[in-house]
VOGU-3710 file (C-alpha; in Angstrom, 3 decimals, decimal comma):
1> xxxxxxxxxx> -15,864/-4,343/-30,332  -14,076/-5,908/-27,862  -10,230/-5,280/-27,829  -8,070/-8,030/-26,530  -5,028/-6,840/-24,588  -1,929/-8,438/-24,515  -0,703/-11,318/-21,770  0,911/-10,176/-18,501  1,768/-13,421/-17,376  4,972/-14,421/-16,617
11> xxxxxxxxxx> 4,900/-17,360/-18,767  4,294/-14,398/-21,798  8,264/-14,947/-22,129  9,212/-17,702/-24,276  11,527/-20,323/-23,993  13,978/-20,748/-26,994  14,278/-24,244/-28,365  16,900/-26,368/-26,447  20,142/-25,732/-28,042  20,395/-29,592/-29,307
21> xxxxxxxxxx> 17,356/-28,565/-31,672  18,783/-25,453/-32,735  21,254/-27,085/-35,702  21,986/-24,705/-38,886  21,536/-25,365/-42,398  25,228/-23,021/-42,012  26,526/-21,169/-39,396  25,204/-18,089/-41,011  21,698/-19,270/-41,140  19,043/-18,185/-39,511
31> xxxxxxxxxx> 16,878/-20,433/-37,061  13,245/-20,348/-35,695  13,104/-19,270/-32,294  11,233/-21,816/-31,486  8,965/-25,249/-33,115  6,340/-24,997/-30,579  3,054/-23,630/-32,270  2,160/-23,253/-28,466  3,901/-19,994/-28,130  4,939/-18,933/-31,945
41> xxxxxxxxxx> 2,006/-16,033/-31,249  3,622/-15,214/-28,292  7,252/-15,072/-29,150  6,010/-12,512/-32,342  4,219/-10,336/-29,585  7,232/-10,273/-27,914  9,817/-9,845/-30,569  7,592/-7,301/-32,689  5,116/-5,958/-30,849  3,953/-3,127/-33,499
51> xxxxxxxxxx> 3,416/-5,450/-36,389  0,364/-6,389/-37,687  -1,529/-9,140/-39,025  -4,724/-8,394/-41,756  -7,286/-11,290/-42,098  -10,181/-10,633/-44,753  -13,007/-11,838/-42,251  -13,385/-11,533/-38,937  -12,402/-14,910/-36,984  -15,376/-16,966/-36,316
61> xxxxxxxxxx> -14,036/-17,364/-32,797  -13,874/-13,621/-32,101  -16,712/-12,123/-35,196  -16,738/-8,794/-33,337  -12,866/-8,882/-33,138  -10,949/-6,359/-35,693  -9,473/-7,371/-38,840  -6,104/-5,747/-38,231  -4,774/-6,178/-35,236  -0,919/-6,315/-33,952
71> xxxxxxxxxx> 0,756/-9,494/-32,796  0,112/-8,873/-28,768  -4,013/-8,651/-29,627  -3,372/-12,094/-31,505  -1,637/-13,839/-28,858  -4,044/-12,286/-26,094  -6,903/-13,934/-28,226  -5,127/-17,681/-28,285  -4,982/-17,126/-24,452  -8,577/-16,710/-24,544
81> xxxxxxxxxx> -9,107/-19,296/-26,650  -6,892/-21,913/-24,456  -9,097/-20,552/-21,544  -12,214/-21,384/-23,515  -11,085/-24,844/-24,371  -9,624/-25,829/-20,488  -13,732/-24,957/-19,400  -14,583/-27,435/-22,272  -12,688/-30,228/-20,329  -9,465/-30,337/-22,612
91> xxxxxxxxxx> -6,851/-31,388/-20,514  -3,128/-32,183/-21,194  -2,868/-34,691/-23,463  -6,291/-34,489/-24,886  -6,608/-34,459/-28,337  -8,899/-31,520/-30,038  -9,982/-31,827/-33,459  -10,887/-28,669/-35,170  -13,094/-29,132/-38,108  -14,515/-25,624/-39,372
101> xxxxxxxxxx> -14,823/-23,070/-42,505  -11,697/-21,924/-43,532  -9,990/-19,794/-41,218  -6,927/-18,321/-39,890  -8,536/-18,875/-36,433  -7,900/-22,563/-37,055  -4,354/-22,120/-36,528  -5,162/-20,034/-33,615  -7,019/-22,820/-31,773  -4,136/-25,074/-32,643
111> xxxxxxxxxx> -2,217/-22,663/-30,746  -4,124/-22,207/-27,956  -4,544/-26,329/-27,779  -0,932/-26,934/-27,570  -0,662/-24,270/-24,952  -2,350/-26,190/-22,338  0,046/-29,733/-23,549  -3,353/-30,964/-25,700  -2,749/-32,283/-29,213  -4,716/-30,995/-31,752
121> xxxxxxxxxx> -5,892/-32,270/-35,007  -6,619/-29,818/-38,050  -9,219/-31,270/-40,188  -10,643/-29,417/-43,593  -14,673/-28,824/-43,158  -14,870/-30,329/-46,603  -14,956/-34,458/-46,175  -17,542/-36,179/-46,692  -19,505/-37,548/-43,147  -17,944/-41,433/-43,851
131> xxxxxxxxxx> -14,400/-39,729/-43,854  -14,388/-37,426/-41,215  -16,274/-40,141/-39,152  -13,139/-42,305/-40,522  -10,616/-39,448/-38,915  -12,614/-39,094/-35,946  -12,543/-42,590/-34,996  -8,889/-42,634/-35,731  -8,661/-39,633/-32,856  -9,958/-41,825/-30,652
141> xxxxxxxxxx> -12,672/-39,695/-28,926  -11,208/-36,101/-29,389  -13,079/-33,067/-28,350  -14,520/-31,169/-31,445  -14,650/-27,485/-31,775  -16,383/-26,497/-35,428  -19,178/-24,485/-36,635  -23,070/-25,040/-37,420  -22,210/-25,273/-41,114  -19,644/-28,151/-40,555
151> xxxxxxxxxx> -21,291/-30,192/-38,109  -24,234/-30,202/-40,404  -21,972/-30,935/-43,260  -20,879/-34,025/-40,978  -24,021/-35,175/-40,298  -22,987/-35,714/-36,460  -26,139/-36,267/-34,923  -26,206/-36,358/-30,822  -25,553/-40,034/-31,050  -23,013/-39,604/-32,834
161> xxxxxxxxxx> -20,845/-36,448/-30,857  -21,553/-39,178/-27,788  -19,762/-41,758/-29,673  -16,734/-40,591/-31,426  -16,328/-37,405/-29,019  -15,728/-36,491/-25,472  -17,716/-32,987/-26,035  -18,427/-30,741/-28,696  -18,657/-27,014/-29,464  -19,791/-24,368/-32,282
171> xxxxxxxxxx> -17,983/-21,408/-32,338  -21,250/-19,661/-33,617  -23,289/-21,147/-31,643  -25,543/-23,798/-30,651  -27,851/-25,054/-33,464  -31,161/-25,375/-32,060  -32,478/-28,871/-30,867  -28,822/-29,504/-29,797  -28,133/-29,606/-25,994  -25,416/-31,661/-26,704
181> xxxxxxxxxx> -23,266/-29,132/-28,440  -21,459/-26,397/-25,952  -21,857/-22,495/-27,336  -17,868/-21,677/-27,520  -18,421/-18,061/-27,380  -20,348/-18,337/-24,441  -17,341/-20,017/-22,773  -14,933/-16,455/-23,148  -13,666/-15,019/-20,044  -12,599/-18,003/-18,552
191> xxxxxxxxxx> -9,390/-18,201/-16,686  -6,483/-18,595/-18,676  -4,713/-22,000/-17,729  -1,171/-22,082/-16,497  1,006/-23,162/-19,874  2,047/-26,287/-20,392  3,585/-26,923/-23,448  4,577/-30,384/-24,921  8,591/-31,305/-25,436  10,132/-31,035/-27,846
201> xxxxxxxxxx> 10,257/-34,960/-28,935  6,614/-35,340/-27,563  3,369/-35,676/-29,672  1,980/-31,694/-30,422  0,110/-31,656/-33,532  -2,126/-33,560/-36,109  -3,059/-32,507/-39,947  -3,876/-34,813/-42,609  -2,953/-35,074/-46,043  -4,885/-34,054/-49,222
211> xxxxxxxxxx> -6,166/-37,035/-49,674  -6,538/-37,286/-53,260  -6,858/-40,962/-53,363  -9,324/-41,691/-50,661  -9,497/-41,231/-46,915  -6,618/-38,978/-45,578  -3,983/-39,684/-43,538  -3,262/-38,053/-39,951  -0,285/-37,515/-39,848  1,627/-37,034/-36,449
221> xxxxxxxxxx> 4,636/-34,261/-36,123  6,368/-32,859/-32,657  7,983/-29,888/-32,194  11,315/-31,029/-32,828  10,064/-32,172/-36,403  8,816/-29,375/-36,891  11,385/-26,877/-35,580  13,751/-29,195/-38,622  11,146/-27,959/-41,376  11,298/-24,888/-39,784
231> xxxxxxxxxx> 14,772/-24,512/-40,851  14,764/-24,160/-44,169  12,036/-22,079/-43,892  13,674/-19,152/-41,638  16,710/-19,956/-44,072  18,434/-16,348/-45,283  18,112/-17,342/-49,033  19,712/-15,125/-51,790  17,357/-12,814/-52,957  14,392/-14,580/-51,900
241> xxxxxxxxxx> 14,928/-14,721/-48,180  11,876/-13,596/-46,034  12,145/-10,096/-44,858  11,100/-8,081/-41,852  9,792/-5,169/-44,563  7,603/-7,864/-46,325  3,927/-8,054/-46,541  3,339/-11,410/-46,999  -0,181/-12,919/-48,512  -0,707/-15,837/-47,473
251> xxxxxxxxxx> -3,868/-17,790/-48,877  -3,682/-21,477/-47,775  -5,753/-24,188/-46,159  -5,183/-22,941/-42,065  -5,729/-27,544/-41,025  -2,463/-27,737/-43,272  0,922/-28,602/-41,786  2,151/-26,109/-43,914  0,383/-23,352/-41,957  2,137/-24,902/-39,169
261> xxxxxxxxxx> 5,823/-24,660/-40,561  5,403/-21,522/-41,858  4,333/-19,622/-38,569  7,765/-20,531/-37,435  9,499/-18,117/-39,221  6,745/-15,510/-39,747  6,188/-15,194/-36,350  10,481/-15,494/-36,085  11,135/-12,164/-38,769  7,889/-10,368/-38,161
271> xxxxxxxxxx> 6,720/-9,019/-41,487  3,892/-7,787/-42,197  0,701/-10,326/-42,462  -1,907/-10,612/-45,234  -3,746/-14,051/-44,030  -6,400/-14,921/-46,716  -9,031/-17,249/-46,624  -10,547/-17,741/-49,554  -8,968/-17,964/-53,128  -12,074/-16,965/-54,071
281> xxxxxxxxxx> -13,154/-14,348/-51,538  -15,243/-11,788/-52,068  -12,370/-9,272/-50,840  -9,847/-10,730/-52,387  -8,951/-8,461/-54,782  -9,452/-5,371/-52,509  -6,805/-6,857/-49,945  -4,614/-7,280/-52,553  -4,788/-4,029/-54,507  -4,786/-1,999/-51,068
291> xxxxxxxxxx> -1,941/-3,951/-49,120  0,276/-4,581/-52,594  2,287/-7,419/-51,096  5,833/-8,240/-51,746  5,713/-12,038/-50,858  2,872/-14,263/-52,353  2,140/-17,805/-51,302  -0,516/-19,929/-52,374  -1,544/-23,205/-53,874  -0,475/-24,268/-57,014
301> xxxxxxxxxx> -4,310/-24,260/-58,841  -4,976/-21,228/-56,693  -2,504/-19,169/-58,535  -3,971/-21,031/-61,800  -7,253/-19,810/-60,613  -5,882/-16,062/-60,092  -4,440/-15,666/-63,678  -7,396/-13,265/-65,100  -6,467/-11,105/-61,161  -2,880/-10,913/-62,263
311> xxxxxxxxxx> -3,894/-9,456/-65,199  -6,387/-7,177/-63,549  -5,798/-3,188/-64,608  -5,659/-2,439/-60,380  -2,265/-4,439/-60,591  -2,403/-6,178/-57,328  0,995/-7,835/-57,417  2,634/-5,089/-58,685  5,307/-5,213/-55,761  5,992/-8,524/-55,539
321> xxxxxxxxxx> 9,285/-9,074/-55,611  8,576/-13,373/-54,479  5,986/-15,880/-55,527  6,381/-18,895/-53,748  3,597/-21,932/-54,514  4,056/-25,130/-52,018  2,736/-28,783/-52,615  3,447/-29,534/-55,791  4,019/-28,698/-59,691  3,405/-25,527/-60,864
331> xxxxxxxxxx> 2,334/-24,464/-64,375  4,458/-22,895/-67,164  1,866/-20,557/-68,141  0,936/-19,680/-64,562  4,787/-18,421/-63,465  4,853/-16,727/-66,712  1,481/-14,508/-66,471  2,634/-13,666/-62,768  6,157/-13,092/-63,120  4,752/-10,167/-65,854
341> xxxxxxxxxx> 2,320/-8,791/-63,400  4,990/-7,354/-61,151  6,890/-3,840/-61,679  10,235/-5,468/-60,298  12,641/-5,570/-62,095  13,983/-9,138/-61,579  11,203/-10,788/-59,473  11,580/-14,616/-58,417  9,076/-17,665/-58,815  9,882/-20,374/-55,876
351> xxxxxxxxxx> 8,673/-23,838/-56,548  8,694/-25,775/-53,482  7,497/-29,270/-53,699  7,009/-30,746/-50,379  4,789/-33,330/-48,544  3,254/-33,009/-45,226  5,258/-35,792/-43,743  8,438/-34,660/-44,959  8,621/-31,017/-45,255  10,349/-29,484/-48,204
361> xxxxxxxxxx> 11,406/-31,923/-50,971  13,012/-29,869/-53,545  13,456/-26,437/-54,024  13,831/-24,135/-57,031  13,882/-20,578/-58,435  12,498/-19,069/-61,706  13,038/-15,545/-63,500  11,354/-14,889/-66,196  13,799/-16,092/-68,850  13,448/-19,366/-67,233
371> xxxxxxxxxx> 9,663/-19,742/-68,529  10,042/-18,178/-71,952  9,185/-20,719/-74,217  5,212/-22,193/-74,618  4,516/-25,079/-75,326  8,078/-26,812/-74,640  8,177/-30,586/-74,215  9,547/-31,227/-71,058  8,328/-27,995/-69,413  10,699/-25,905/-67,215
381> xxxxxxxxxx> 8,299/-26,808/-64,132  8,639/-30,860/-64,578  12,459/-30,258/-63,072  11,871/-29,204/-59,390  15,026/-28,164/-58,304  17,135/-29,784/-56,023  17,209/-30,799/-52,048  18,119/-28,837/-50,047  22,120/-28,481/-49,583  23,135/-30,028/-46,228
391> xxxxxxxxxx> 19,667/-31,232/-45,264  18,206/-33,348/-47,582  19,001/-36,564/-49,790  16,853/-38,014/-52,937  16,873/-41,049/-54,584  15,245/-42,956/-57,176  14,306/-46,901/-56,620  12,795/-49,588/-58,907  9,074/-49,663/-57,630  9,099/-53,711/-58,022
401> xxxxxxxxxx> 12,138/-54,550/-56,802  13,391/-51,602/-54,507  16,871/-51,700/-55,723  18,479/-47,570/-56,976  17,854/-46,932/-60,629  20,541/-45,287/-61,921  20,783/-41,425/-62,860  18,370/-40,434/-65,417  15,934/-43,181/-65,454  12,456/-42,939/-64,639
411> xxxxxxxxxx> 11,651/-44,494/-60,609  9,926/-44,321/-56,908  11,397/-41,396/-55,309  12,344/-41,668/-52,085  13,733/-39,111/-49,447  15,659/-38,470/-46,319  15,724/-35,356/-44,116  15,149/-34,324/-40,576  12,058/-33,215/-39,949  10,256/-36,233/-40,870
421> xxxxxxxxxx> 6,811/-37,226/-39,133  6,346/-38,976/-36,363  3,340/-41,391/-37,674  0,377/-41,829/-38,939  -2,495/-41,669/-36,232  -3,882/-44,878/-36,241  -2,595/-46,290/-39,267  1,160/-46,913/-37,708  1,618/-50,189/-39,931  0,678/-48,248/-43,448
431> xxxxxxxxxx> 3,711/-45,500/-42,224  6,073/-48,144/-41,270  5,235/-49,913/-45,122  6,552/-46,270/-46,268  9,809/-46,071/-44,022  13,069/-47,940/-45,071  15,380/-46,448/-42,240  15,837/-43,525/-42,795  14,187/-43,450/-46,547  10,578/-42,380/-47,090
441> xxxxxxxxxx> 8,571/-43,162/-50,052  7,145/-40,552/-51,153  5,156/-42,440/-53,756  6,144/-40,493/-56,727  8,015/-41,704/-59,660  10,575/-39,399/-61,400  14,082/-38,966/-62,562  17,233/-38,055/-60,571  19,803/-36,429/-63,002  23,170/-36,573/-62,351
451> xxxxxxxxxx> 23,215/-33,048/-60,994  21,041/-34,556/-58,463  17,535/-32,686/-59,686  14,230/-34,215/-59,823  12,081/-33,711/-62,682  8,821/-35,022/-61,360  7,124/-37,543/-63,670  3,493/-38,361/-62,169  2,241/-39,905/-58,568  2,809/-43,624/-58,809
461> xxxxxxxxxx> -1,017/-44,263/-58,547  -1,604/-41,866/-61,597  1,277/-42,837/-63,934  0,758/-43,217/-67,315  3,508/-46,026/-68,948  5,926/-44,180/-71,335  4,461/-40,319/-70,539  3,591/-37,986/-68,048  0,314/-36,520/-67,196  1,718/-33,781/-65,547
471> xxxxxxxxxx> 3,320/-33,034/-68,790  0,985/-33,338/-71,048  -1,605/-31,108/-68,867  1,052/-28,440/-68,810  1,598/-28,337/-72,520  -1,725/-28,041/-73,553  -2,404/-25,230/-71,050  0,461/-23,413/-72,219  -0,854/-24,316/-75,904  -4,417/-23,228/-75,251
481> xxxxxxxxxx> -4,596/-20,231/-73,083  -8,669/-20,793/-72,258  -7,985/-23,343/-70,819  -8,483/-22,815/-66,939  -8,277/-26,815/-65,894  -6,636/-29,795/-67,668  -6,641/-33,662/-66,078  -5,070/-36,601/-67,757  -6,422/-39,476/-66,137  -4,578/-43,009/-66,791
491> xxxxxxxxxx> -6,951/-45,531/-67,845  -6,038/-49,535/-67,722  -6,438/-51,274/-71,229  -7,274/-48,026/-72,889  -5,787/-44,654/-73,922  -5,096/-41,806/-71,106  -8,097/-39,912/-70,806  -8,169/-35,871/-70,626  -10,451/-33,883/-69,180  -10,560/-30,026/-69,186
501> xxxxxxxxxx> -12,257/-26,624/-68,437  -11,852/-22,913/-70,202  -12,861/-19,736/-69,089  -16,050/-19,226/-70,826  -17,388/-22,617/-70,371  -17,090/-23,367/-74,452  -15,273/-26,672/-75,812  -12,117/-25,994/-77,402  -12,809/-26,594/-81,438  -11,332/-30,099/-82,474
511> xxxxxxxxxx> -8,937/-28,184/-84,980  -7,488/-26,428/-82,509  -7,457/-29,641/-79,713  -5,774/-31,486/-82,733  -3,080/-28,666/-83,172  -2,525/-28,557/-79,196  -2,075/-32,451/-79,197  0,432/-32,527/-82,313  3,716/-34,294/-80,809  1,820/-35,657/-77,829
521> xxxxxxxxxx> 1,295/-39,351/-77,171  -2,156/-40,925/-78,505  -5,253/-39,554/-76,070  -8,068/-40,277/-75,751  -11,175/-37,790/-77,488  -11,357/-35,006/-74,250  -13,936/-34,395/-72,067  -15,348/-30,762/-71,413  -16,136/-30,032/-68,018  -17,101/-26,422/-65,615
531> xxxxxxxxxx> -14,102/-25,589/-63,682  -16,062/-26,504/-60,391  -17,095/-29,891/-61,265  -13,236/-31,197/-60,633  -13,669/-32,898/-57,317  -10,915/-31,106/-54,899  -9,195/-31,023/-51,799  -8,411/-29,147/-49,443  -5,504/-28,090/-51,258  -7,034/-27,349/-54,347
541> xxxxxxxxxx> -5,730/-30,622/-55,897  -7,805/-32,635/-58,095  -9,055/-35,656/-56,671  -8,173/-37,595/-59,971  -9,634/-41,256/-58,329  -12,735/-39,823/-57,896  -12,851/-37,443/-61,467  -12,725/-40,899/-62,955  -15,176/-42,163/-60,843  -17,548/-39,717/-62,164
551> xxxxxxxxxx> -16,643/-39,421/-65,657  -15,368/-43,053/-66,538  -17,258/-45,609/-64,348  -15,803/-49,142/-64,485  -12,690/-48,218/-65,288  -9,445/-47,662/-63,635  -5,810/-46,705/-62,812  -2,742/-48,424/-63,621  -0,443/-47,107/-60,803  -0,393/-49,628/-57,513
561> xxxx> -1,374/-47,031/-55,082  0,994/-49,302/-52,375  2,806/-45,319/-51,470  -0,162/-43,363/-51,408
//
């Protein structure tokens, strides 16, 4: 096994960020060290050498190396991996897309990428070949690093690596027939290049969104962007502040800008790492019971999905003292079930609902008192919290018309924060349609209070006139505990249509669907469904566009889809 030791290079110190980036949420906050992802692996090497960081598979990059290693063996690895990529031909300003199974190794060859002034672009292997073609042709002619799996998943034939592609390479190999295709692995040892990392207003890294509605966007962030996300995630909250005596698990798509903000202040306070994944690994639950985190973060329908393993009798979360799901809504029933699986005594839920082009949106805490009640019309998770103080403005606008709606009435939410993206990659005109000054659509319609708190209503491409989807699925999987999925899909010129999955693959009995609906508005007769045929994302989200594709064909939406 080989064991990779840590950087002597000079350049192993890191710069800080330039003091005009470093701005404080108050002067008693505390600030990334730095928004480059170039040298976040570095920094933590430097800062806390002895820590380590657990992964529950090897790293396709590196299969032979450990899975527990300490910071310095990390950041040794990205300088391998930068060293790899400069014998590929990336250059500075060369854009690499990485496109392979799920990984934290992804956001190591992001790392190593931006360490030699390259861009790259974090795509999720699971696209179908006319989208990722569609992403790839947006990157105009990146070089590709992914796997034999992906690149058959793709369907990138030679012609086509020649054509959207300056070069390609597996990092398990070559698949046979393929001279085209570089072995990555074979390419370790190279030198390491000299560093040469992007400023701080320049161009350094590309994810995409979830998608849910079609192709994805790429969207376009610099360190400076960044390093203003960043802030409010190194923030020393009240109680549920990240510590340096946490072990965080982490279980999130590693192509995700989220990934990217949330190294920043990992790497920054040096806890302890737990970096899953697979919601659904096979060592999931070992990991868990053996490293008993503190700190859990996941997706929203990843925690749904872990309900029966928060009930489990080897009580893996019995030391968590802070859940924290990003993205979007959570579920009643989900905070609830978790919040009891933990032995502390007053244990946190934080509900962050963010957007990759925007960072955080809203923030806001639960305790168990908070999610007492089942069944409750609106549920506690509809209101998201509030912006954060001193960084971030909402407001709500009349979709039509654009003019403010005022306090308590149902419109397009829009938002303004540092931080904000840069663009989209090759779709500059769709994020200009999105930006007035500096207000971003964030194409979801909801309610401003007048304590300033959002209670989240539906995206405006999903809405449902006079309801809320996302309410109605959260009642009736607080009202019927099988249930492991629920969709309500809006349907023009006919009644909202839901679809649903329980544990044990048996339709809920129309008494008890009638009892679960009481007080609801009119529905449409449900649809039963396995768990795994909801079409996903990345991020675990539904793709509800295509759900009614394959359930109600000829049908569709009522939302415009003009902020999506």
């Amino acid at each position: 096994m080989t064991t990779y030791a840590t950087s002597t290079r000079p350049d192993f110190l890191t710069d800080y960020a330039p003091t005009r980036y470093r701005r404080r949420l108050t002067p008693f906050s505390r600030v990334p060290a730095t928004g480059r992802i170039g040298e976040v692996w570095h920094l933590a090497a430097r800062n806390h050498p002895e820590q380590v960081v657990i992964v529950d598979r090897a790293p396709d990059v590196a299969p032979e190396a450990p899975l527990q290693a300490a910071f310095p063996e990390w950041a040794a690895l990205v300088d391998d991996l930068a060293g790899r990529l400069y014998a590929m031909g990336v250059r500075e300003w060369d854009r690499v897309a990485v496109v392979k199974r799920n990984h934290l190794d992804v956001s190591l060859l992001a790392s190593a990428a931006a360490r030699i002034g390259a861009v790259p672009a974090l795509i999720s292997d699971n696209h179908a070949p006319d989208t990722v073609a569609v992403l790839l042709e947006r990157l105009e002619r990146p070089y590709l690093v992914t796997d034999r799996p992906a690149l058959a998943a793709m369907e990138l034939d030679a012609r086509a690596v020649a054509s959207l592609t300056e070069g390609a390479a597996c990092v398990d190999g070559v698949p046979a027939g393929r001279p085209d295709v570089l072995d990555f692995g074979a390419l370790r040892g190279a030198p390491v290049p000299v560093r040469r990392l992007r400023a701080y207003d320049e161009p350094m890294v590309i994810t995409h969104t979830s998608g849910t509605t079609g192709v994805p966007k790429l969207v376009l962030h610099s360190a400076a962007s960044l390093y203003s996300l960043g802030l409010v995630e190194a923030e020393r909250w009240p109680v549920f502040r990240l510590r340096a005596d946490d072990t965080v698990a982490f279980c999130q798509p590693y192509s995700h800008q989220r990934v990217i903000t949330g190294l920043l202040p990992l790497t920054t306070v040096g806890p302890k790492l737990l970096m899953l994944s697979d919601p659904q690994g096979p060592r999931l639950r070992e990991l868990l019971v053996a490293h008993a985190p503190t700190l859990v973060e996941t997706l929203p329908n990843a925690f749904l999905a872990w309900e029966d393993l928060a009930r489990d009798p080897g009580r893996p979360f019995r030391r968590v003292r802070v859940f924290v799901n990003s993205f979007d809504a959570i579920h009643t029933r989900t905070i609830r079930t978790f919040l009891a699986a933990t032995d502390r005594r007053f244990p946190v839920w934080v509900q962050a609902w963010s957007q990759t082009e925007a960072g955080a949106v809203a923030i806001r805490p639960y305790v168990r008192r908070s999610v007492r009640r089942r069944g409750h019309r609106p549920p506690p998770t509809q209101l998201l919290g509030w912006p954060v103080p001193g960084f971030g403005r909402l407001r709500a606008v009349d979709p039509a018309t654009g003019e403010a709606v005022p306090p308590g009435e149902v419109g397009l939410i829009q938002f303004s924060a540092p931080g904000r993206c840069l663009t989209y990659v090759g779709e500059r005109a769709r994020h200009d349609r999105k930006r007035e000054g500096d207000w971003w659509n964030l194409g979801d319609m909801a309610v401003v209070n007048r304590w300033g708190a959002v209670r989240l209503i539906d995206r405006e491409v999903d809405r449902i006139p006079g309801a809320s989807a996302l309410e109605i699925e959260d009642v009736l999987l607080d009202r019927l505990p099988g249930t492991t999925e629920v969709i309500v899909l809006s349907v023009r010129d006919g009644l909202p249509q839901p679809v649903y999955s329980t544990r044990d693959d048996t339709p809920v009995e129309a008494a008890r669907w009638r009892a679960a609906t009481a007080g609801l508005p009119d529905l449409a007769e449900p649809l039963h469904i396995r768990w795994d045929e909801f079409p996903r994302t990345a991020t675990w989200k539904v793709r509800r566009v295509k759900l009614r594709e394959q359930l109600l064909a000829g049908t569709s939406g009522i939302g415009f889809g003009t902020w999506t």
